[in-house]
N, C-alpha and C positions, 0 to 999 in steps of 0.2 A: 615873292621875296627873292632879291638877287644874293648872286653867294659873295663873300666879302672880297673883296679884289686888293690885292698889293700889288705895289709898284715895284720895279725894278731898284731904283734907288731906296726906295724903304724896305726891302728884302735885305741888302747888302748892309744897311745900317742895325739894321736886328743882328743878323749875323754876326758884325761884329762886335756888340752889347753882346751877345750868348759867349763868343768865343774868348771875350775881355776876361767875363765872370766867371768861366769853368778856368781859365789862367791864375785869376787872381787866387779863387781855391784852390787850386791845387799849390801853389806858393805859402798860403798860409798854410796848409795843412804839412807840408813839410818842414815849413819853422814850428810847428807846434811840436811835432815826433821828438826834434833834435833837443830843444830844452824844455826838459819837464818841468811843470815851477812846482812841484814839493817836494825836489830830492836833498835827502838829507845832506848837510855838511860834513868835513872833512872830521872825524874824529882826531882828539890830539893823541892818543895813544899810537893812533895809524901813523899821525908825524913821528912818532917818536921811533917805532918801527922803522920805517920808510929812512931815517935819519941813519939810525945804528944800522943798517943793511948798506947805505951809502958808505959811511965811514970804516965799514968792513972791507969795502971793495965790493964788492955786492951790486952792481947799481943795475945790471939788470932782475934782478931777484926782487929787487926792491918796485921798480917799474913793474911787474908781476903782481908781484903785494898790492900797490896800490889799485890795478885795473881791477883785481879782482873783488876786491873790499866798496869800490866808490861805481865802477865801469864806465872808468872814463877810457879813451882811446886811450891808442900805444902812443902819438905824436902826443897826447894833452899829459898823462901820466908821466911817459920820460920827461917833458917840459917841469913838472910839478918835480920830480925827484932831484932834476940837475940846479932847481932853486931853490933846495933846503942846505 
């Protein structure tokens, strides 16, 4: 029984099938980290905080509050406080 022989051109085309597939997971697997699909929603109370902390003057206190209550980013939270 002979041992299985690959080609040079059938080597590089594996290759690049294996290196396509560990790309594409690793892609997915880092959109999956970034949005988790069962996190909760914004409470409205937390607006309403987040609101009265803005209209104090407060806006970074408020951006605070939020990260800390939902964890979203500093860029996504300031973005969410300077729209209420």
């Amino acid at each position: 029984m002979r041992p299985l022989e690959i080609g040079t051109p059938s080597l590089i085309a594996l290759t690049a099938v294996i290196t396509a597939a560990a790309i594409w997971l690793i892609i997915f697997a880092v959109r999956a980290t970034k949005s988790p699909r069962n996190r909760p929603g914004i409470r409205v109370d937390l607006v309403d905080q987040a609101r009265e902390l803005k209209a104090l003057g407060q806006i970074q206190e408020a951006v605070f509050l939020v990260r800390g209550e939902t964890g979203m980013s500093q860029r996504s939270a300031a973005r969410f406080v300077n729209r209420l």
